[in-house]
N, C-alpha and C positions, 0 to 999 in steps of 0.2 A: 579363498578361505576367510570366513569371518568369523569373530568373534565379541563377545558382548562385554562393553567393559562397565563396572560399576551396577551392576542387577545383580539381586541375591539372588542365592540359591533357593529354591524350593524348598527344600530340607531347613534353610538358614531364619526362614522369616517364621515359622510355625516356634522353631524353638524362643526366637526375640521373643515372640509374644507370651507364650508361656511363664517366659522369666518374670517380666513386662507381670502378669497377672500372677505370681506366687509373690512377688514384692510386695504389691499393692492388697493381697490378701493378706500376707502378714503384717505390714503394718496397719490395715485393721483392724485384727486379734491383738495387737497389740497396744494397740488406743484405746480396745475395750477391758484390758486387764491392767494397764500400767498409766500414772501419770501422763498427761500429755506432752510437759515438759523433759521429761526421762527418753519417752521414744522420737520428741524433736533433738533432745541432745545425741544422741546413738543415733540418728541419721545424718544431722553434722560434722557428728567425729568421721563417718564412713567417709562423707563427700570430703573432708579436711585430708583425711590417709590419703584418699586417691590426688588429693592434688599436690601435697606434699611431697610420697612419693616419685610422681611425674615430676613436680616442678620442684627442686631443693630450695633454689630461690627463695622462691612463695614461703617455704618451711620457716627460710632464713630472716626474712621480713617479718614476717609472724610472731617469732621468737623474740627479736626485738622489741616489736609492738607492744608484747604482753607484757615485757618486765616495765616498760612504761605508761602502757595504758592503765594495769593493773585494777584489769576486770575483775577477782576476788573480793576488793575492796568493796564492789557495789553489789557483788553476788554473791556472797561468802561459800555457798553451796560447792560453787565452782572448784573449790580448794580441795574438794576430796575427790574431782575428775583426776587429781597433779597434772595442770595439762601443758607445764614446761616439761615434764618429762614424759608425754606424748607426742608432743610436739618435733622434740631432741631426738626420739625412737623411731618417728616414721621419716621424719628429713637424711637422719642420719642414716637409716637402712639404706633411703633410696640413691643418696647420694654416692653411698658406697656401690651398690650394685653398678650404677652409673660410672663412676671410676675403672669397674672392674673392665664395662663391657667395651669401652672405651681404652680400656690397656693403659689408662693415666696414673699415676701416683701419688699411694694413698695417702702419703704423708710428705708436703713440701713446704718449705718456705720457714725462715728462723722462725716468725712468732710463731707457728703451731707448735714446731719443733721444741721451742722454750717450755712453752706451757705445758707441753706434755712433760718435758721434765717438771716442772713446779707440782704436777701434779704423782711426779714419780715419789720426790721426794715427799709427798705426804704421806705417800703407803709405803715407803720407806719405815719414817716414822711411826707405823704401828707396833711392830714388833717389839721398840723400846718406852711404848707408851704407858703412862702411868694409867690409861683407860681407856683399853685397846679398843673396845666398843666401840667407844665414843668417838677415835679416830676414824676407825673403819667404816662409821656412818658420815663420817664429813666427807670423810675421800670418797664417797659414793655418790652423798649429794653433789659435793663439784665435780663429779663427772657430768654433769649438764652445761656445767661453764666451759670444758674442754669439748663437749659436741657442738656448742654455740661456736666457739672459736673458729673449730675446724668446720664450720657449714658456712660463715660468713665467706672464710679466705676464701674455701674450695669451690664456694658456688657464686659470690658475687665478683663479676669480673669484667665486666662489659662497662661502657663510659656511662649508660643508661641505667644499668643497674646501680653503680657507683651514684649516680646523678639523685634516683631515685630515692635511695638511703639516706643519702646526708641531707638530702632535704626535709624527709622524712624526721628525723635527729630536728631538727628545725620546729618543727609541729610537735615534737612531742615534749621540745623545752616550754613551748608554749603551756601545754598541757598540764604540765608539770607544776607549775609555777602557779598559773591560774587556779588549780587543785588545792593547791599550799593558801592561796588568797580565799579562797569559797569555803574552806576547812575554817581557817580565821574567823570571817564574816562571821559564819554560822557556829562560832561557841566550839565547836572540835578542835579544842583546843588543850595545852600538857601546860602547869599553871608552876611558873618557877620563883617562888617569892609570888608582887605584884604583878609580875608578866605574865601575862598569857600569849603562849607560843605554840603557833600551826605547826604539825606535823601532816604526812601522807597517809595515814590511817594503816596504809600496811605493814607488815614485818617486820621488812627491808627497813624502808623508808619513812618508817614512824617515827621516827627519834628525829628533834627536828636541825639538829646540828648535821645530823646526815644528807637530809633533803638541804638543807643550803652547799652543802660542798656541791653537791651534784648540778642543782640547777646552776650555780654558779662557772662549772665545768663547760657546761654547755651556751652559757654564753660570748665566748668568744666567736664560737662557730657560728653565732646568729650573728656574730655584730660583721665577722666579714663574706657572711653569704648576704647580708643589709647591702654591702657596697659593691658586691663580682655577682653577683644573683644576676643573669639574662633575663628574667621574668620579673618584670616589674612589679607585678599585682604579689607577688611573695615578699618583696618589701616589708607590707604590711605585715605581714605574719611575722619577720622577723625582727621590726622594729616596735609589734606589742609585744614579743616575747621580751624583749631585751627589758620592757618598761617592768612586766610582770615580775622576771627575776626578784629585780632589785625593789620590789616592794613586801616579794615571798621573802627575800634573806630579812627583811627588815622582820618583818610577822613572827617570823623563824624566831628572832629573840636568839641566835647564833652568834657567843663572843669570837668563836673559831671563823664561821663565816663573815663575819664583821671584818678580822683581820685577811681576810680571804679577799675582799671586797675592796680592801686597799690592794694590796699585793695583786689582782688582777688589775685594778686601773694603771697601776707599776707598772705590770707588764706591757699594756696595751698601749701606753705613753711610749715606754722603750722603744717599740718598734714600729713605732709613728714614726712617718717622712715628715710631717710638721710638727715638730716638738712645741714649737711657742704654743701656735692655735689646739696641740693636743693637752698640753698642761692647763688651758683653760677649760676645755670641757670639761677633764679631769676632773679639776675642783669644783666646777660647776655643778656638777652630778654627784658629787660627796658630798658637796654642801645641799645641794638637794634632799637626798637620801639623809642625812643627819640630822637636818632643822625639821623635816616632815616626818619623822619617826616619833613614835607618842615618848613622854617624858621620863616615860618607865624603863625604854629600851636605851636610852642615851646614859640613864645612870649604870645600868648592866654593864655596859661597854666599858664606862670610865673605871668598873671594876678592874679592870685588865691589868691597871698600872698596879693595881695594890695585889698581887696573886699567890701574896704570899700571906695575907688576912683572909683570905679564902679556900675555904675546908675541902670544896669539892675540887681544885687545883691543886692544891697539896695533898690530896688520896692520888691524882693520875702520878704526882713522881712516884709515889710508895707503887704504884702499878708500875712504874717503869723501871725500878728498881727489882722489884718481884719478877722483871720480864729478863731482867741479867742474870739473878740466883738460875731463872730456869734454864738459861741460856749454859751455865758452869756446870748443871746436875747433867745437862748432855750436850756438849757443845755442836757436836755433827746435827742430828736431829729435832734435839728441842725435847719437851715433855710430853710431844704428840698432838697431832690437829682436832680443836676443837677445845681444849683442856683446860687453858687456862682459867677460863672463869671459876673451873671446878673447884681446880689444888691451888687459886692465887692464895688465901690465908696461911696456904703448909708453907709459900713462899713469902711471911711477912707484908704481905698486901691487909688493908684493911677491911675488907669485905669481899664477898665475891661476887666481882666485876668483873666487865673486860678491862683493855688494857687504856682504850680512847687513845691509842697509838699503834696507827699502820704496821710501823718498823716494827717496834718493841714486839707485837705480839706475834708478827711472822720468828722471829729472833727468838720470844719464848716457847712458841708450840715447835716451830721447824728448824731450829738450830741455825747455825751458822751455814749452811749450806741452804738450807731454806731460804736466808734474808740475800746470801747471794746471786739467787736465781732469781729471785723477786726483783732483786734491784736490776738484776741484767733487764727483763724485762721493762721496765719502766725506762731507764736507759736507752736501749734501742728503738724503744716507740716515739723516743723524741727524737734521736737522730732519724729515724724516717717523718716521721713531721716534718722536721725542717727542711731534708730534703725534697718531700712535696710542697713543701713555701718556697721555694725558689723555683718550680716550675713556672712556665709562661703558658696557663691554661686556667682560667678562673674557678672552676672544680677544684682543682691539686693545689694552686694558694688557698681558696678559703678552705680548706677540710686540711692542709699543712699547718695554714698558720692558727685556728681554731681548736684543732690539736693541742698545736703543741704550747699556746697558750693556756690553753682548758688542762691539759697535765699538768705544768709545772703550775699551775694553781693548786690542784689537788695535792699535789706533794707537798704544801706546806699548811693547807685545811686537813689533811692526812695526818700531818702530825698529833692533831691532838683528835683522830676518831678510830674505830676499831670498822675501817673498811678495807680491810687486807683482800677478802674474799667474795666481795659484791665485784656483779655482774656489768656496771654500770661505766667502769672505766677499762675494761679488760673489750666491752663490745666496743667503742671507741677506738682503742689500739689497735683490735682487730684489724675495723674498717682501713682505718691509715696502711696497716700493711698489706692489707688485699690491694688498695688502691695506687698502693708503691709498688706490688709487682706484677699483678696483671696491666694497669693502666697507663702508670708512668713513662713504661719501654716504648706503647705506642705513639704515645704524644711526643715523645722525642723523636722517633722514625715520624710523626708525621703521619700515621696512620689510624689516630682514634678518629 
């Protein structure tokens, strides 16, 4: 008895082709009634779903990409595809279905587990909201920070994938940074006094005090994938990055990331095996960075000592102060996500702003319950850094110790910015925890 394996059927090949010819007939009628550009985008998104779908990964990389590549900036059009939240909808459908069929669990591991509370307590928070809308629209939009999270953990997990990502994170500090320098060059520039200071043209990332905590974040993860990177030729990539930074924070005109820029060489001193030879580079690279910044930037900075002859320093305490009133008018919840900027004047603030403070303004929208979920979270993503820096696998130290360098920098450039809710340190944490518990267990057994 034989049988044929791999020939269609008879039946099978007439339909292929039919399909095969109704596709390619519509997308003729459709290039002849529609932009070319509209029916090339609707055939991308198609081929995008399908791989998505199939691959979450791909979804999960993607997602990534975008908050850094941030293709809107150059294509503004793009903005009205929302295609983080296309992106977030088909990774996330498929990854679930995949969970399901697979019989895995659809919710593991503390950081998801946190974040979905942080994000409980925001829709907590509406109901005692002074503008409930307004909440109910924030906790909606970061429902795409909570599908990011759960598609990194859920889907990246393999040493390769792991591998793939943070080197990824590597290229897009690059990017980042270089972006902030070609914005400068080219006059795209926010004019503060004499200075003129690069921002990211986006959103997010337009303010330029934001874009230095960030690129800043991310250099410590270049500087020790520079020295445990197996691929030489990445070197490179990650020793322009590190130069690029530190010329973005300068462009930036950031007295936050100024002090940011000390406090990481702190750090990275600290936890140098050669403290002599590290306290020289140290100052060699400050002094660097100081004497080669134009003459406009070094007087800003010197502002720092006097912060009390300066008006826009003395509104952020009246915001911090404004962030405690709201904090006593509901201490469990807060005044509701998103709000403050609203109601700060009904709370003695002097305009309405945000708060240019992490804490304070988790503390004045989400109350005391809020600021303590928040801070758990940050908390834990360091203790898991660290414990992938004392791994003995050059992946799990530099994505440990780059971590958890790059956090505890941000928690002190945090202090004086209102990025409670950006996407940029929370995909970071992510990675660290996916990395701690699918990857860690094996390189301990000896099995990645």
């Amino acid at each position: 008895m034989s049988t044929q394996v791999g020939v269609p059927s008879a039946q099978r090949v007439p339909i292929a082709w039919a399909v095969t010819v109704a596709v390619a007939f519509a997308a003729g009628v459709a290039l002849l009634l529609v932009p070319v550009e509209f029916v090339f985008g609707v055939v991308l998104a198609l081929i995008s779903a399908c791989v998505f779908l199939f691959s979450p990964y791909a979804g999960a990389v993607t997602f990534i990409a975008f908050y850094y590549l941030r293709p809107v900036d150059f294509v503004p059009q793009l903005g009205m595809l929302r295609l983080p939240l296309f992106i977030a909808s088909v990774t996330s459908t498929g990854l679930f279905v995949r969970l399901l069929l697979n019989r895995q669990k659809l919710i593991e591991g503390w950081y998801v587990k946190w974040f979905l509370a942080l994000w409980g307590v925001m829709l907590m928070s509406v109901p005692l909201s002074l503008y409930r809308s307004q909440s109910l629209s924030g906790a909606q939009d970061f429902l795409k920070s909570v599908a990011m999270v759960w598609m990194i953990y859920m889907a990246i997990r393999s040493e390769k994938q792991v591998t793939f990502v943070v080197r990824m994170l590597g290229w897009m500090a690059l990017w980042l940074a270089a972006s902030a320098i070609y914005n400068y060059k080219t006059g795209q520039v926010i004019a503060s006094g004499e200075l003129a200071r690069a921002g990211a043209e986006s959103s997010m990332l337009g303010d330029p005090n934001d874009l230095a905590a960030y690129v800043l974040m991310l250099f410590p993860l270049c500087y020790y994938l520079f020295f445990n990177d197996p691929k030489r030729w990445l070197k490179v990539v990650y020793g322009l990055a590190m130069v690029a930074i530190l010329v973005a924070v300068v462009y930036t005109g950031s007295r936050g990331g100024f002090l940011g820029l000390i406090v990481l060489l702190f750090l990275l001193w600290l936890h140098s095996k050669r403290k002599v030879l590290g306290l020289f580079i140290g100052l060699a690279v400050f002094s660097a960075v100081w004497f080669a910044a134009p003459s406009e930037y070094r007087e800003r900075m010197r502002s720092i000592t006097n912060y009390h002859q300066d008006e826009s320093a003395m509104h952020r305490v009246e915001y911090r102060k404004a962030a405690v009133r709201m904090f006593l008018r509901n201490p469990a919840t807060g005044i509701g996500l998103g709000n403050f900027r609203i109601f700060a004047p009904d709370f003695g603030a002097p305009a309405s702003q945000t708060t240019h403070n992490m804490y304070f303004l988790v503390l004045g929208e989400l109350g005391g319950l809020g600021l303590l979920v928040f801070l758990t979270i940050w908390i834990r993503s360091l203790l898991s850094a660290r414990q992938l820096a004392k791994a003995q696998h050059w992946l799990l130290h530099a994505l440990g110790m780059g971590a958890l360098i790059g956090l505890m920098d941000l928690m002190v450039t945090g202090y004086f910015l209102s990025i409670s809710y950006y996407p940029y340190h929370f995909i970071l944490m992510a990675l660290v925890a996916a990395a701690q518990a699918h990857l860690l267990p094996r390189v301990k057994e000896g099995t990645a």
